[in-house]
C-alpha positions in Angstrom: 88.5 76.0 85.0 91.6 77.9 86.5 90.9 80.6 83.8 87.3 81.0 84.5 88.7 81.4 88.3 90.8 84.1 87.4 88.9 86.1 85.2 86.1 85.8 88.0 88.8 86.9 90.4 89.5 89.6 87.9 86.3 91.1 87.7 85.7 91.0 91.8 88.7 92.4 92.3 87.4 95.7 89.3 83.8 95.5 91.1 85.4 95.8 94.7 87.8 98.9 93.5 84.8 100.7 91.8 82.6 100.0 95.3 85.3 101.3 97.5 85.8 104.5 94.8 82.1 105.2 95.6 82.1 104.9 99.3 85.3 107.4 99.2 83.4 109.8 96.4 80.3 109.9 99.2 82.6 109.9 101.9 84.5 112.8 100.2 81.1 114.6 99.3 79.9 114.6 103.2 83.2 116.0 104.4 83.3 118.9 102.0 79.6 119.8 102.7 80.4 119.5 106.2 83.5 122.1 106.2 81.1 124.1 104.0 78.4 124.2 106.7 81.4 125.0 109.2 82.7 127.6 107.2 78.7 129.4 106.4 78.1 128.8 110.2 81.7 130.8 111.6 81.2 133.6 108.7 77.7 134.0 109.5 78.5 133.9 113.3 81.2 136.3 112.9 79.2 138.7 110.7 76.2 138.8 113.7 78.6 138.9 116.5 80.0 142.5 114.4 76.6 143.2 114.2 75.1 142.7 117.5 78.4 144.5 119.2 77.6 147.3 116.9 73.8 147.6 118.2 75.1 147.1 121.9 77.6 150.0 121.0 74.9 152.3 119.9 73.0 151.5 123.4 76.2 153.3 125.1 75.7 156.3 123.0 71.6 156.2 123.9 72.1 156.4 127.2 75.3 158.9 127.0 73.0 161.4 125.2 69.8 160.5 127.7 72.4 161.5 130.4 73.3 164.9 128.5 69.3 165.7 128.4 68.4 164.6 131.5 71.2 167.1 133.1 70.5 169.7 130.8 66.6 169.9 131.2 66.6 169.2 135.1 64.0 172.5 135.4 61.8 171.5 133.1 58.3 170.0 134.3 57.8 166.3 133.3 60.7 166.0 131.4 59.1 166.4 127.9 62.6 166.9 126.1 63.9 163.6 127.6 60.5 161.9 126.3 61.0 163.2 122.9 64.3 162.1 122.7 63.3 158.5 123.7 60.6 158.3 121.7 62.7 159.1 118.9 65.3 156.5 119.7 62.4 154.2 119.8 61.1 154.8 116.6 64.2 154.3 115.1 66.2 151.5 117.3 63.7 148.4 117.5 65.7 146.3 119.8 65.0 149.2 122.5 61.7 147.9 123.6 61.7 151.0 126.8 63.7 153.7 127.9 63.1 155.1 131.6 64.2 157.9 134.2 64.9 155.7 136.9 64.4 157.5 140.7 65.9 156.4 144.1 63.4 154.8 146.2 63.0 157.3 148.9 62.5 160.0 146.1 58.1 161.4 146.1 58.7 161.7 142.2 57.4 158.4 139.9 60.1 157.0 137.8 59.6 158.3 133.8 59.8 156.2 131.1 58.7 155.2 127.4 57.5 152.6 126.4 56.2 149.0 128.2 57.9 149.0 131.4 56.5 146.4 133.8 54.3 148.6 136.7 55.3 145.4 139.3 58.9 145.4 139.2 59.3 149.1 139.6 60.2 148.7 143.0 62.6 146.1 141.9 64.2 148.0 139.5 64.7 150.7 141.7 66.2 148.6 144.1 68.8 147.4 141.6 69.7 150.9 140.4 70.6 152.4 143.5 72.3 149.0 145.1 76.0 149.2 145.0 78.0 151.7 143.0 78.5 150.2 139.9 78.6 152.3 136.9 76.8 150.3 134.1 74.3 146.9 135.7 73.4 144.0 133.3 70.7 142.3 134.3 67.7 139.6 133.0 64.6 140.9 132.2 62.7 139.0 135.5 59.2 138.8 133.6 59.7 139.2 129.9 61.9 136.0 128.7 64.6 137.2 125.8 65.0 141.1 127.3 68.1 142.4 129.2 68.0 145.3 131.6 70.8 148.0 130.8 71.2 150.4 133.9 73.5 153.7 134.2 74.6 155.6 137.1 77.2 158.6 136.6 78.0 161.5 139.3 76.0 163.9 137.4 72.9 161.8 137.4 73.5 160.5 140.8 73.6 164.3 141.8 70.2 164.6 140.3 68.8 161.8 142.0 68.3 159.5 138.5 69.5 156.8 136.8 68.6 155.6 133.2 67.3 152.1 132.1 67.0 150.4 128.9 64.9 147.0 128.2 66.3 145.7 125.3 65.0 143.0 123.0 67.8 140.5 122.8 65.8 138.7 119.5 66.1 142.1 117.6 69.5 143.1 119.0 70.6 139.5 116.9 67.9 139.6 114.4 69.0 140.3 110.7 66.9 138.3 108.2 69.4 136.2 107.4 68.0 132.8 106.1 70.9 130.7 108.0 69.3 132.0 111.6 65.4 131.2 110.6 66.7 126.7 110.0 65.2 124.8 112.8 68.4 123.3 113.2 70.5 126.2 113.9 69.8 127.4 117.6 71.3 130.8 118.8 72.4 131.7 122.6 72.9 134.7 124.4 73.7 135.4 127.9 75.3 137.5 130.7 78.8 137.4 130.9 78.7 135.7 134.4 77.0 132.4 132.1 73.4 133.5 133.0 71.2 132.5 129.7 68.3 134.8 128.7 67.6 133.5 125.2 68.2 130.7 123.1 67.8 127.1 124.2 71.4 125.1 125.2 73.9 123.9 122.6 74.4 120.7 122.4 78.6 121.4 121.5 78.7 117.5 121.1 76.9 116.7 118.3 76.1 120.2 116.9 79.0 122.8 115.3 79.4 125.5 117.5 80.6 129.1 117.8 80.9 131.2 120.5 82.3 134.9 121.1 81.5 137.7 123.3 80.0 140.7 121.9 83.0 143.8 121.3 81.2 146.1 123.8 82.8 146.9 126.9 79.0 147.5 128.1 78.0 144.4 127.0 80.0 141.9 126.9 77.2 139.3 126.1 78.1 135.9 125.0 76.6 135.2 121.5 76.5 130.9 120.9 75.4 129.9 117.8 75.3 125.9 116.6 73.8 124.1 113.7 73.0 120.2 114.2 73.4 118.5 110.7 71.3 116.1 109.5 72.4 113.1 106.3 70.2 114.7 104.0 72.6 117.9 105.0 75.6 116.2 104.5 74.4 113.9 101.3 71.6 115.7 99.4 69.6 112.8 97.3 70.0 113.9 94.3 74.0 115.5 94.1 75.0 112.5 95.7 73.5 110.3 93.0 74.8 112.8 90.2 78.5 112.6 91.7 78.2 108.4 92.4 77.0 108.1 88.8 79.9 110.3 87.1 82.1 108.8 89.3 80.6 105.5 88.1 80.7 106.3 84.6 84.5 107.6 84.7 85.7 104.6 86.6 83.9 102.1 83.9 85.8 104.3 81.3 89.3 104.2 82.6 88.6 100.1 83.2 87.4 99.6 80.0 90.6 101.4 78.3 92.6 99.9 80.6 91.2 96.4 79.6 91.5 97.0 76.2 95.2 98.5 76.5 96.0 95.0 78.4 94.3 93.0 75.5 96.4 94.7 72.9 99.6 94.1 74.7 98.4 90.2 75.3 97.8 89.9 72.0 101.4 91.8 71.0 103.1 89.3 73.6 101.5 86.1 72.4 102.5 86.9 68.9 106.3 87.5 70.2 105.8 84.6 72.4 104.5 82.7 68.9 107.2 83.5 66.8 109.9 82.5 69.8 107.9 79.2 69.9 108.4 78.8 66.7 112.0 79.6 66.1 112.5 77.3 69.2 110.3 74.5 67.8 112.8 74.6 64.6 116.1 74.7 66.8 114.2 71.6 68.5 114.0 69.4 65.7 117.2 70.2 64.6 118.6 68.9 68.0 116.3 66.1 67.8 118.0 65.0 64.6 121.5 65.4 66.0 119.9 63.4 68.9 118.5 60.6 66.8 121.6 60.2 64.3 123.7 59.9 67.1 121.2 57.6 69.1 120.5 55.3 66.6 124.6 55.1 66.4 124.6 53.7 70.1 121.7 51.9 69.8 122.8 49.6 66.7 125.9 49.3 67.9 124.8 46.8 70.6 123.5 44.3 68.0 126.0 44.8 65.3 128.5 44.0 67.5 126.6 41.0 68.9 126.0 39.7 65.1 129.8 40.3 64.1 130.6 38.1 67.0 128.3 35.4 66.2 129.5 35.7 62.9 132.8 35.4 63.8 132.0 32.3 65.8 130.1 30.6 63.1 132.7 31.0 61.0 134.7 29.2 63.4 132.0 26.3 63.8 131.9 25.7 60.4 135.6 25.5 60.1 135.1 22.4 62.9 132.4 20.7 61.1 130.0 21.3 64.1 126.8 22.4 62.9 124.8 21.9 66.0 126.7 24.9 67.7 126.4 26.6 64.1 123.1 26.3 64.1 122.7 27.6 67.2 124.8 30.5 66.1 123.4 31.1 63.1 119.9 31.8 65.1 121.3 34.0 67.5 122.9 36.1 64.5 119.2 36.3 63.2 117.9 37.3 66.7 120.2 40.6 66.9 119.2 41.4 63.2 115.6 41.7 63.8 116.8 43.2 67.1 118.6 45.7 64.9 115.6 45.8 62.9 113.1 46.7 65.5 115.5 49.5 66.5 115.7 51.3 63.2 111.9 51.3 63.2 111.8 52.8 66.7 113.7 55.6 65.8 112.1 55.9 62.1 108.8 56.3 64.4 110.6 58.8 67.4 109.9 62.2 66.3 106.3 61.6 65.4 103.7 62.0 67.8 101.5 59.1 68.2 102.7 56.7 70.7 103.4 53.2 69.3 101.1 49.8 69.9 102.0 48.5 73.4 101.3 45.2 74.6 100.5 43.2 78.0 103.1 41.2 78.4 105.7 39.4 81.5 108.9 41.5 82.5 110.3 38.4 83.8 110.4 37.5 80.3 112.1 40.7 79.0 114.9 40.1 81.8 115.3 36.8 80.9 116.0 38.1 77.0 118.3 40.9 78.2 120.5 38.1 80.3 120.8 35.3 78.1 122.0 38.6 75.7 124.7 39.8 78.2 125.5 36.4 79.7 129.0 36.1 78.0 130.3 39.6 78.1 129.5 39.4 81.8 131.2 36.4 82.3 134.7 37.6 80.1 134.5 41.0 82.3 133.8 38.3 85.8 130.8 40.1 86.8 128.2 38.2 88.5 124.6 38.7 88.2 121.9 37.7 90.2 118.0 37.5 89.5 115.2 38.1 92.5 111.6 37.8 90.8 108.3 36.2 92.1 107.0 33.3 90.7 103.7 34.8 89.4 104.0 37.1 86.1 105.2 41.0 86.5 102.5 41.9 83.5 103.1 45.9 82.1 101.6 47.6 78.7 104.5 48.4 76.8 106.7 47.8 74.1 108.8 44.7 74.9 111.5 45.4 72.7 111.7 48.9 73.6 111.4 47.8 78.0 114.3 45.4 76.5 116.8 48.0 75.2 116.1 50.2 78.4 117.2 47.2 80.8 120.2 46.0 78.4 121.4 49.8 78.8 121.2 49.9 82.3 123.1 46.6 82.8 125.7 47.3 80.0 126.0 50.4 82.3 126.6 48.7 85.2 129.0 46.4 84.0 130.9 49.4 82.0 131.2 50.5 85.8 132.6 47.5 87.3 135.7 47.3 84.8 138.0 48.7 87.2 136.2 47.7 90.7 139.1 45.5 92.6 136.7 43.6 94.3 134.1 41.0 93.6 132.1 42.5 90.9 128.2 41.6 91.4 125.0 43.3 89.9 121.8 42.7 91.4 118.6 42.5 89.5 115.1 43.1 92.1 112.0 43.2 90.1 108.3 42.6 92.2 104.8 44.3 91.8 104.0 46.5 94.9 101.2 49.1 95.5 99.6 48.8 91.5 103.2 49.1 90.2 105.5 47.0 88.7 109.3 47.6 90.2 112.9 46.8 88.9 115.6 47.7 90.7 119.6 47.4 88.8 121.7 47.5 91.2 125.7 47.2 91.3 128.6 47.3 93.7 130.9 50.3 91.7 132.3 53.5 92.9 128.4 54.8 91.9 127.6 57.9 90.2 129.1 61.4 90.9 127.5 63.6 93.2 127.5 66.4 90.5 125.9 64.5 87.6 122.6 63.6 89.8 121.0 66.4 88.9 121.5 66.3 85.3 122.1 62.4 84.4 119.1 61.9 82.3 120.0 64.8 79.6 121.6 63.9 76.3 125.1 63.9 75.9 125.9 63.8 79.6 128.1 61.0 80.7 130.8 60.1 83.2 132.3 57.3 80.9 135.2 58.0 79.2 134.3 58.1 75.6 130.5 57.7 76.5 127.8 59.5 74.1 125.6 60.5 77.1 122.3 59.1 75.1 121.8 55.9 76.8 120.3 57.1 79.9 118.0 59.7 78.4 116.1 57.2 75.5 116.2 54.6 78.1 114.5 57.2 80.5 112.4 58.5 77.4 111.2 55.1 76.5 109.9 54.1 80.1 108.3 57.4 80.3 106.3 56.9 76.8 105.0 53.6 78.5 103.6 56.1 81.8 106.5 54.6 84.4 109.2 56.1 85.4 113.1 55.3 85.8 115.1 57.0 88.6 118.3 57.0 90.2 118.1 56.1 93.7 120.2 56.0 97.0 121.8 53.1 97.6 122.3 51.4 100.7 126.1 49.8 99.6 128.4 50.9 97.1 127.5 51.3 93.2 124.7 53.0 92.1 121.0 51.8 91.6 118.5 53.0 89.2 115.0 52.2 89.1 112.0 51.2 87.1 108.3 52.0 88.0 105.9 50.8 85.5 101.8 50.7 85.9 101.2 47.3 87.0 98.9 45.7 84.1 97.3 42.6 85.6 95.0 41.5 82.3 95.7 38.2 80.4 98.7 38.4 78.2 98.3 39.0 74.5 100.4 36.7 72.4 103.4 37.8 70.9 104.0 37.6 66.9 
């Protein structure tokens, strides 16, 4: 289940990275077509500015050279040579929509001009020719929307009584055929250098990109706006977009894909290291588990050997009185520690192998009895006292009761190896009751305890703090309870001495009968 977790994390995590490398693929894609459309609006803005200052530039030399003829033919009748000179310019300069021979309003002569000047605002015109005595007037066209007014005065003409006009068309002055100026999203802007506008409808500079420069004419100097308001199909054309997202897609899948397989190959080169190191350290295992067993099953036996050479010895004693009884009695105790001994050897014939051995329900009060009534002497030559606290009704476990019956002899034989050099009243103090679904023994003695330093590593073979100790009692004994599914601990202890602890899985079924 955890693996199916992860792989599922896995592949969220691969999904995730390849949706966030799209979003910043389209988000990359909009911001380059944007500075694209930034960089074709300023170059096409700059290019018209140049051009519109260069058309503004030639209406300086228009009227420079209207000025020339105008002075020059002053006696001729009409002025046909300064009519054939603007009709020329006409014909050739289509942003010049009327050129005229402006007169001061107290002259008798008509003004002269060429081409559609407005009859009604002669007067107007005249008015704002000879007002002031500014040498060059811009002003709005005041009846035909998107034309300027270009007025100059000069001593020579002022002499004569004139002044020249232009109407120019502010549309042709800008228009070049360029495609960029025909989109209905690009908006163009021109007006008077005082900020009046005369054509071209406001820029919004907010949410539009936005140029603006005053023509070069010294004239002139209109103010040309340009902006172009960009839509998402502007910034994210359908079908690019999908192109990009999908080679994106197809690369990202790619480097995943080799990635995976690159990680595959080097799990599959690990677990084969990790294999052979399993191996190598399965072998070293047994081989300490051999060295473990030869010199368990040394300690082991030696508990019951020594118990049936001491019955032995005290039979042959018996015998040596004549009384049987006593022989008898020592005879079957001598029997008891051989299949004792018995029962070890087949434990440890059946250690290394894997299946655990047939367990039985049966009364720990029963195995404690076995284990005291076997220590009752040697605790009694070394003056240790040993007290019992169990409940009446039966402590019933699944285990092996020979195997429960070594662990508790080692742990009191440890105890009373403990209190050989206590100075003081040497007691041990057996607690055994069933609490909370578990069966609990508690050994506990009154000697100096065990050192602070060894806690952490008590139950591993071949660690001991008795002089001459092999270090393996502890760890079978601890091995043994665990094979049963309990526990055995060392524990703090309220007085002196040390206490260790059993926790077995209470078993409360009707006891099966013992062969």
């Amino acid at each position: 289940m955890r693996t199916s977790s992860f792989f599922l994390y896995r592949y969220s995590v691969a999904i995730l990275i390849g949706v966030l490398l799209v979003l910043l693929t389209i988000a990359g894609l909009a911001s380059w077509r944007y500075h694209t459309h930034v960089q074709v609006l300023e170059k096409e803005s700059v290019l018209l500015q140049r051009l519109a200052s260069q058309r503004a530039g030639q209406h300086d030399a228009h009227l420079t050279a209207l000025a020339a003829v105008v002075q020059t033919s002053v006696d001729q009748s009409g002025h046909e040579l300064f009519k054939d000179v603007a009709h020329s310019i006409l014909n050739f300069y289509p942003s010049i929509d009327a050129i005229e021979l402006v007169t001061q309003p107290t002259a008798d002569e008509a003004p002269t001009g060429v081409g559609a000047v407005d009859p009604s605002i002669q007067t107007w015109i005249q008015e704002q020719a000879w007002t002031g005595n500014e040498h060059m007037k811009l002003l709005v066209h005041p009846t035909h929307a998107g034309h300027y007014l270009l007025i100059k005065r000069n001593p020579g003409l002022d002499a004569l009584g004139y002044a020249l006009l232009l109407d120019i068309d502010a549309a042709r002055l800008l228009g070049n055929g360029e495609a960029l100026w025909s989109q209905p999203d690009v908006t163009l802007r021109l007006s008077l250098p005082d900020g009046t506008p005369f054509l071209g409808e406001p820029i919004d500079t907010a949410n539009a990109m936005h140029f603006s420069k005053a023509l070069s004419s010294a004239t002139q100097p209109l103010l040309l706006e340009t902006g172009l308001k960009l839509k998402w199909r502007d910034l994210l054309p359908l079908w690019p977009t999908l192109g990009m997202v999908l080679l994106v897609s197809l690369a990202y899948a790619g480097i995943y894909l080799g990635w995976r397989q690159r990680r595959r190959v080097q799990a599959a080169v690990e677990q084969a290291r990790i294999s052979g190191m399993e191996s190598r350290l399965a072998h070293a295992s047994r081989v300490n588990a051999l060295g473990e067993m030869a010199s368990g099953l040394t300690h082991e036996l030696t508990q019951p050997l020594t118990a049936i050479l001491a019955q032995s010895q005290a039979g042959r004693r018996l015998l040596t009185k004549g009384d049987t009884e006593r022989l008898a009695k020592s005879l079957d105790e001598t029997v008891i520690q051989a299949q004792r001994a018995s029962a070890i050897l087949e434990h440890f014939r059946h250690w290394s192998r894997p299946q655990r051995l047939p367990t039985v329900s049966f009364d720990l009060r029963d195995a404690l009895q076995n284990v005291l009534a076997l220590v009752r002497q040697e605790a009694q030559n070394l003056q240790v006292h040993i007290s019992l606290d169990v409940p009446a009704t039966p402590l019933l476990v699944k285990a092996d009761p020979i195997e429960m019956e070594q662990v508790l002899f080692n742990l009191l034989r440890n105890a009373m190896d403990a209190l050989k050099e206590a100075s003081t009243e040497r007691r041990i103090h057996i607690t055994a009751m069933e609490q909370e679904g578990y069966v609990q023994v508690d050994v506990a003695d009154n000697g100096p305890g065990v050192p602070t330093h060894l806690h952490s590593e008590l139950f591993t073979p071949f660690v001991t703090s008795k002089e001459g100790g092999t270090g393996l009692g502890l760890a079978l004994s601890q091995r043994l309870v665990e094979r049963a599914g309990g526990e055995l601990l060392l524990q703090e202890n309220s007085n002196a001495g040390a206490l260790f602890r059993i926790r077995l899985v209470s078993h409360p079924t009707v006891m099966e009968p013992r062969e």
